[in-house]
Structures are given as C-alpha cells and as structure tokens.
KEZALUM-982095 format. One record per residue (C-alpha): residue number from 1; chain; z, y, x. Coordinates in pm, whole numbers, plus 50000, padded with zeros to 5 digits. Layout:
% KEZALUM-982095
REC   i ch    up north  east
REC NUM  A     Z     Y     X
...
% end
This chain:
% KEZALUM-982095
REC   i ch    up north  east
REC   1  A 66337 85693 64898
REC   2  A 66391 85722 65241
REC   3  A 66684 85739 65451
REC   4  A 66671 85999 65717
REC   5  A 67014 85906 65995
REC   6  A 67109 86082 66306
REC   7  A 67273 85896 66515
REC   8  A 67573 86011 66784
REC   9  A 67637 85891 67092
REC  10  A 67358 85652 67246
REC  11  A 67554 85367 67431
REC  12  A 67453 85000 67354
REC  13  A 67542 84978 66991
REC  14  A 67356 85302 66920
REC  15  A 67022 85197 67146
REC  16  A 67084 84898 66906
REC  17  A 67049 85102 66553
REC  18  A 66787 85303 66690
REC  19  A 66583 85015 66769
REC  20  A 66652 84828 66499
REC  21  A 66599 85126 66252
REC  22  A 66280 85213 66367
REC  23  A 66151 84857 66442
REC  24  A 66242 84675 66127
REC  25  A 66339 84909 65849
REC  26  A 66070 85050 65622
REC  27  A 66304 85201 65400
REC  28  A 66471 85432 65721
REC  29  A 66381 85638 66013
REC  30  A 66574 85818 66266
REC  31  A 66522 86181 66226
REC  32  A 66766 86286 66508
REC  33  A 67041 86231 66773
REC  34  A 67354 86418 66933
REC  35  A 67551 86357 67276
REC  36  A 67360 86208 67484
REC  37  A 67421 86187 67910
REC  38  A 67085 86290 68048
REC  39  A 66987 85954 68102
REC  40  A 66974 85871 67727
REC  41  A 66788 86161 67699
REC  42  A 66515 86020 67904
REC  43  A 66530 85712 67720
REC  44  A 66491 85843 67435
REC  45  A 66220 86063 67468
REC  46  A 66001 85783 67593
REC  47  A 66041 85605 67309
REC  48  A 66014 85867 67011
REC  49  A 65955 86174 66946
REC  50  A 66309 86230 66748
REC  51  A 66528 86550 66746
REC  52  A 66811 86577 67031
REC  53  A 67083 86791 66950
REC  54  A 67338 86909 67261
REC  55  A 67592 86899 66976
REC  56  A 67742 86707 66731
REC  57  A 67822 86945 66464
REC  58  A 67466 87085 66450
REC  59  A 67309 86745 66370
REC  60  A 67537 86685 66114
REC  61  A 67504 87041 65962
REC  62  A 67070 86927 66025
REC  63  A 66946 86960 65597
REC  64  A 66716 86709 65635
REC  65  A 66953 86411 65756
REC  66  A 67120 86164 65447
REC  67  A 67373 85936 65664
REC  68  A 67516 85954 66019
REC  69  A 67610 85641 66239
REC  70  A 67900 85697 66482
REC  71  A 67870 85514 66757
REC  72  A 68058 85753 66987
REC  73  A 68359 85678 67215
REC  74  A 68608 85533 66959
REC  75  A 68859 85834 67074
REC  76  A 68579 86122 66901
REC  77  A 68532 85851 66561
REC  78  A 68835 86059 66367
REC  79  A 68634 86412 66447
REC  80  A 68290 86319 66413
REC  81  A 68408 86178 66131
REC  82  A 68581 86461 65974
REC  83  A 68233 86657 66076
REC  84  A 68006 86439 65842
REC  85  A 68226 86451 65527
REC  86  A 68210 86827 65542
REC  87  A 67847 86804 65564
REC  88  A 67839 86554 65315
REC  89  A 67651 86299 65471
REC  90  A 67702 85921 65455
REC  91  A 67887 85755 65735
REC  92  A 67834 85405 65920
REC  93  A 68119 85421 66169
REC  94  A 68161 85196 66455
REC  95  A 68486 84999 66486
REC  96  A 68765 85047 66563
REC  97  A 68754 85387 66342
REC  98  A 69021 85492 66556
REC  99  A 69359 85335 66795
REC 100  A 69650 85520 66576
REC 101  A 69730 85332 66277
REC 102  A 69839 85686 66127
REC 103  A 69530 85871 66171
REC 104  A 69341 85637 66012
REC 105  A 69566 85606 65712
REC 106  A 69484 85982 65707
REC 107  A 69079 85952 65710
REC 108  A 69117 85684 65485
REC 109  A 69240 85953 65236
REC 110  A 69035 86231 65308
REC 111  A 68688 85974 65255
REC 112  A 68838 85894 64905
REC 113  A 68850 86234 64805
REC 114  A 68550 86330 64956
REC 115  A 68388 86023 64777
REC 116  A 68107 85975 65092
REC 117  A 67963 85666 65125
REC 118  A 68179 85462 65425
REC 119  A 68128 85157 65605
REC 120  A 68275 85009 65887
REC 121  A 68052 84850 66134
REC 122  A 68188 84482 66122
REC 123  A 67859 84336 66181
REC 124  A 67981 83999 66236
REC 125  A 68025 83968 65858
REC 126  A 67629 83978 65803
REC 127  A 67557 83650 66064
REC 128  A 67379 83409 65847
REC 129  A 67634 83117 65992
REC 130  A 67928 83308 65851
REC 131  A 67769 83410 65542
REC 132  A 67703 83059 65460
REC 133  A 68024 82946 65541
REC 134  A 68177 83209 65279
REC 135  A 67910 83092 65001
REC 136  A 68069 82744 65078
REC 137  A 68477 82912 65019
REC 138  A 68312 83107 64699
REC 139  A 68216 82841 64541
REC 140  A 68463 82591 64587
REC 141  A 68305 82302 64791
REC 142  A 68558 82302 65032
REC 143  A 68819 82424 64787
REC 144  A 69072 82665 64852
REC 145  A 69123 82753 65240
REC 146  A 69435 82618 65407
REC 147  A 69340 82683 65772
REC 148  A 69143 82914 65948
REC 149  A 69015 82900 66331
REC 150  A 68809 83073 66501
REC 151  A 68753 83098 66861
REC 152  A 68618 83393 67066
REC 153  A 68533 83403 67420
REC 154  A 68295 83618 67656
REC 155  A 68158 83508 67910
REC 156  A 68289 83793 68171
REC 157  A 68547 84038 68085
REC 158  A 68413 84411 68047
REC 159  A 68423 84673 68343
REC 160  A 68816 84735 68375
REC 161  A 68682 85175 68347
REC 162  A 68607 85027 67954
REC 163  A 68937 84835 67958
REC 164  A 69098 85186 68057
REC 165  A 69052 85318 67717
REC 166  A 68989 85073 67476
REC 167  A 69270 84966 67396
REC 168  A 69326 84646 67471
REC 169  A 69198 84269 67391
REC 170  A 69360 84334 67052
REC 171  A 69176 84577 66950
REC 172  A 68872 84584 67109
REC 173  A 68765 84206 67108
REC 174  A 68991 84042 66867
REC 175  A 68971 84293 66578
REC 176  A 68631 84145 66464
REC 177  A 68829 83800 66473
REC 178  A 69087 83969 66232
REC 179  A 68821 84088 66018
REC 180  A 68657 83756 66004
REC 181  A 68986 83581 65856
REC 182  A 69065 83830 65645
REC 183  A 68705 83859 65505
REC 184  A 68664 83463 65509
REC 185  A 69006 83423 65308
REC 186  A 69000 83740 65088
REC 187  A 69377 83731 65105
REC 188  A 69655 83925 65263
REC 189  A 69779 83896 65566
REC 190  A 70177 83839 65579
REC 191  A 70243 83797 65969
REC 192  A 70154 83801 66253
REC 193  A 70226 83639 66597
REC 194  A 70036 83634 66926
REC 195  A 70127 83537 67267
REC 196  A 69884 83572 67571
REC 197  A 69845 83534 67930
REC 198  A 69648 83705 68239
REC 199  A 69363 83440 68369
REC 200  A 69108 83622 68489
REC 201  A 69157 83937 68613
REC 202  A 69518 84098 68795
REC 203  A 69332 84432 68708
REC 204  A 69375 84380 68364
REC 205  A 69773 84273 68372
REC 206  A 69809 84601 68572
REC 207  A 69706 84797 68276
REC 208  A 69924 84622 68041
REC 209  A 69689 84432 67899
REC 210  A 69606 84040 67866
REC 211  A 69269 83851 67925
REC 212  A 69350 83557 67735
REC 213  A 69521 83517 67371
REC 214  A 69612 83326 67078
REC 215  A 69696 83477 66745
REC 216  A 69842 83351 66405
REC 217  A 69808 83525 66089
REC 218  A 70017 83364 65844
REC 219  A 69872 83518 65491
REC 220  A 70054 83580 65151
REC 221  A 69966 83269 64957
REC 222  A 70060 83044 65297
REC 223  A 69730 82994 65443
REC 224  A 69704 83012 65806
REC 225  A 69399 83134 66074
REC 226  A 69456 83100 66457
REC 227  A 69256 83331 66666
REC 228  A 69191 83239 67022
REC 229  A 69092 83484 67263
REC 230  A 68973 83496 67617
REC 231  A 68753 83735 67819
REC 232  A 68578 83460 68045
REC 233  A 68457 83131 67916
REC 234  A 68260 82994 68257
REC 235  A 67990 82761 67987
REC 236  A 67874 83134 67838
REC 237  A 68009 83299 67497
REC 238  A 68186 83079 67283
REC 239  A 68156 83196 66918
REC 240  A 68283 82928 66678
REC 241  A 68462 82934 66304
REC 242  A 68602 82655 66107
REC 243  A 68752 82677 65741
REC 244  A 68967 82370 65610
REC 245  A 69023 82357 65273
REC 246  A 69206 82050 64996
REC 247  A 68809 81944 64953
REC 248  A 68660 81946 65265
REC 249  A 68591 82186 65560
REC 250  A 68260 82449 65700
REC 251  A 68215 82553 66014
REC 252  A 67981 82707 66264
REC 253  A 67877 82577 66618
REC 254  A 67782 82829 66886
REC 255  A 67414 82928 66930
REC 256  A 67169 82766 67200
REC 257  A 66862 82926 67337
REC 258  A 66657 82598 67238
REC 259  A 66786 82245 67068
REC 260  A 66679 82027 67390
REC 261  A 66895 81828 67543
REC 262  A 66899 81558 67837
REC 263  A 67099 81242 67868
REC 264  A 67097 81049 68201
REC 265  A 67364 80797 68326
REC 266  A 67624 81127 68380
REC 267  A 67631 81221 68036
REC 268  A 67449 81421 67751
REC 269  A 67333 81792 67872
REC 270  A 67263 82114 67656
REC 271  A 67192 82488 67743
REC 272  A 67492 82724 67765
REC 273  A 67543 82930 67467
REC 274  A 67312 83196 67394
REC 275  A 67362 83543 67582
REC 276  A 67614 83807 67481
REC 277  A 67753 83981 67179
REC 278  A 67364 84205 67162
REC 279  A 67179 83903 67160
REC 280  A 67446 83618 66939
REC 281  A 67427 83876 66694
REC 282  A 67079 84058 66711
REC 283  A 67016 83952 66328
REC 284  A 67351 84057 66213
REC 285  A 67311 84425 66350
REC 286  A 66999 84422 66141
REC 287  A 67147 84310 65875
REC 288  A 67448 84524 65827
REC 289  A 67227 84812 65896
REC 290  A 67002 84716 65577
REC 291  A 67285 84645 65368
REC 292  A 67422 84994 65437
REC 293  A 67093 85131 65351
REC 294  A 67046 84936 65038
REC 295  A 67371 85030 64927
REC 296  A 67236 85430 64994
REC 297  A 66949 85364 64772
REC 298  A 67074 85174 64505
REC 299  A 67422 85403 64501
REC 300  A 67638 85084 64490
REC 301  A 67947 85049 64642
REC 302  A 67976 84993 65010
REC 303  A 68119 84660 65151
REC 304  A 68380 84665 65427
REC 305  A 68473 85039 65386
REC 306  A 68777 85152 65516
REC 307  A 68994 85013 65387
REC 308  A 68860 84704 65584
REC 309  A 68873 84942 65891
REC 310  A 69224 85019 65852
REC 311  A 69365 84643 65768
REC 312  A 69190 84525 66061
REC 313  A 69376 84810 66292
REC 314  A 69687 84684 66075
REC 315  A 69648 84327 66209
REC 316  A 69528 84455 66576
REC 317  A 69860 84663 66623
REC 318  A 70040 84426 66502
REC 319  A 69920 84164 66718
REC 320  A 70005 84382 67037
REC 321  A 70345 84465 66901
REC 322  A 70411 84089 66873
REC 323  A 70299 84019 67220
REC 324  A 70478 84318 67403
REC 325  A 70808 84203 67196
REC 326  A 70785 83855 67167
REC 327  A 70832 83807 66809
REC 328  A 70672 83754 66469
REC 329  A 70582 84134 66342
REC 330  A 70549 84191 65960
REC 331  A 70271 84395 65820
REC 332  A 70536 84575 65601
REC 333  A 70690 84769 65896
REC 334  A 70652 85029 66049
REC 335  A 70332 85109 66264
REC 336  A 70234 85466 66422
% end
C-alpha cells in the first residue's frame, strides 16, 4: 500500500514534507498540493510534476488522495480541517491546531465522531535524543521523574509580520516545550506559572508580547518541569532537556556541526550549535512523517492526536494568562 497526501499550504514546514516524502519514503508520494503564492508554484513545478490545485476544497474532494497535511496559516487549521473529515481523508495537522482553546475543544469532538485518523505535528517527540531519554523514564533507570527542564532558545527572534499573528512566545515557540514535559512525564499538568521579560526586541513588547520567558508546570502527582524561553541566544540555538528522577537523571546536550574542539591557553573552544529548528530537527520531521504513515498502513492508533493538540493549547493559554495577570493559573478554570 501506498499513501497518496496532498499537501496545503507550501511554507517551510510543507517544502519540508514534500521533500522529505518524496526523498525518503518508499511507502508515500505526493500526489497533489493546494494554496500556493505563485512563487511556490514555481518551486514546485521544478521539482515534480505533482497536481496544483487553486483550492483547497477541491484537493481534498481529489478520489485518489488517502491523508492531507495542513501546514497552512494556523488561523485556516480549524477549516481545512473541517474540509478533510468530510472528505474522509486522514489528517497530519501542523501545530498549534488552532489559538482558541474553545474551537479546538470543538474539532476535538467532531474528529472523534468522524473517527479519521489525527495527528498533531509535534515533531520534536520523534528526535532520537528525546526518544532515548523517554526509553530511560519507561523503564525505570532513572526512576520516577521529579524535575523536568528544558531550555529553548533561537538564535534570532522571527520577523515581527510572523509575531503579528502567531500568537505569541507561548504559543508559538514554547508549546513544543509544553508538549515535551507533558509527553516526557505522561502526567497531568496541575499549574501553571510564567513570568517573562522583553530583551531583544521593543517591537515585540509593543505587541504585547515577551521575547524572553520562564515557565513552571507544577503536575498532579507533584513533579515539576521549568521551561525557559528566549528568542535570541547570541552562541546559536540552544536545545537542551534534563529529567531528574529518585535513581538518577538523562539528559540531552545541544547538537554541533562536528565534535572538534580546540584548547589553547584562553580556554577550550567548540562550534556553535547546529543551525535552526529545519536543520536540529531534519531527522525528526522524517520521522514523525513515517510514523504517521505506518500508523495509515498498519490501521493502529495514532500517537499525539488531539487530544495532545488541545492539552498543549491548555498549557500555552494558560501560560499567557499567568503572565498578563501575574499569578499561578489552574488548568481547571476557565479558558476561551
């Protein structure tokens, strides 16, 4: 069997699964995509000979394609969504599925019904570090996790038009943070506080917004992660984890481009961390992807469905809400 996708919207996670699809993935192809500007047209066309659709709708209505990956403008996920289920095709949506906590809730009821194959594309789940610091947690080398920290920084904050709509460090950066402690604990979160500052750009303060944050989750059987966020790091992008536990502790240091170092009379020297997000996490893109389509093939369940999706969201809100009011927030209130 083969898995046919079409893919909508071509930005640089979609370039990414259409790459990585038809490069590395025997068991898929892309058959067709939707929504593109006319330069991804062009880009497109010189690299395949796949089916462009002007809309949406008729892709997804297209007979011949099993599974659709959303990689649209987060603000079109809910509709494109909707789209797909009434075609009946499977869905690999990009995070965040959507900014309202509500409408989410909402999807998350009609995919249950429908009973389509979901999944959420927290790709950071599938990096080999990570993985094997969760085969460490499950089984019980490091004993039960008391502490969780993970630190995320970029190496240059994103163009403030992205900023604009994306709705905020919380949850566009930090929500595959949340994921990771929640996914890394397997327990639920409790609370939530964050506090955060403006460093690196006034821009950014001007939209309501912070540049730099820290984050603690305090879960339900009193374990603890701290998050800490920051949209410039001036050594490169700073990607590290550590899990404490009564028996001992994992962690993961942050990729180099090579394992040379030099050491002279000023010290010992190494090469910045590796690239960006696209490159720190090339294999995990692949990865995800192949799980999804495994999953498709051997009709098992899908990992991080929505209901991962929506948690996240949960935690993301949250964290704003606890920022722009200065308090701990509860996951049992309220949230819009």
């Amino acid at each position: 069997m083969k898995i046919k996708f079409g893919i909508v919207g071509l930005g640089r996670i979609g370039k990414i699964h259409f790459e990585n699809i038809n490069s590395f993935i025997e068991d898929a192809s892309i058959a067709a995509v939707s929504n593109l500007n006319p330069k991804n047209q062009k880009w497109i066309k010189d690299r395949s000979d796949t089916k462009i659709y002007d809309h949406y709708h008729q892709m997804a209505s297209d007979p011949e394609i099993d599974a659709i990956i959303i990689s649209s403008p987060t603000s079109f996920h809910i509709e494109h969504i909707k789209i797909a289920i009434g075609s009946g095709k499977a869905i690999f949506c990009e995070k965040p599925v959507d900014l309202s906590f509500s409408k989410v809730k909402l999807i998350k009821d009609l995919i249950k019904d429908s009973k389509v194959p979901f999944m959420v594309g927290f790709n950071r789940r599938y990096d080999q570090s990570i993985q094997e610091i969760k085969k460490s947690i499950k089984n019980g080398t490091i004993g039960t996790p008391q502490i969780i920290g993970i630190t995320s920084r970029d190496p240059a904050p994103p163009d403030i038009n992205y900023l604009k709509t994306s709705g905020g460090l919380f949850l566009d950066m930090a929500i595959h943070d949340f994921d990771m402690a929640c996914f890394l604990n397997e327990n639920s979160v409790k609370s939530v506080y964050s506090t955060g500052s403006v460093f690196v750009d006034k821009q950014i303060k001007n939209l309501g917004d912070v540049d730099t944050a820290v984050t603690t989750l305090n879960f339900e059987n009193g374990s603890i992660a701290t998050i800490n966020n920051s949209r410039k790091a001036a050594y490169g992008y700073d990607q590290r984890v550590e899990v404490s536990g009564d028996l001992g502790m994992c962690a993961t240091n942050n990729q180099l481009p090579d394992n040379h170092f030099i050491a002279d009379e000023n010290g010992i020297h190494k090469p910045r961390p590796i690239g960006f997000f696209l490159e720190r996490y090339a294999e995990s893109y692949r990865s995800i992807i192949k799980e999804f389509i495994t999953c498709l093939i051997e009709k098992r369940e899908m990992p991080n469905g929505i209901m991962a999706g929506l948690n996240s969201l949960h935690i993301s809100i949250a964290a704003k809400k606890s920022l722009e009011e200065k308090r701990v927030v509860y996951l049992d209130e309220q949230f819009n």
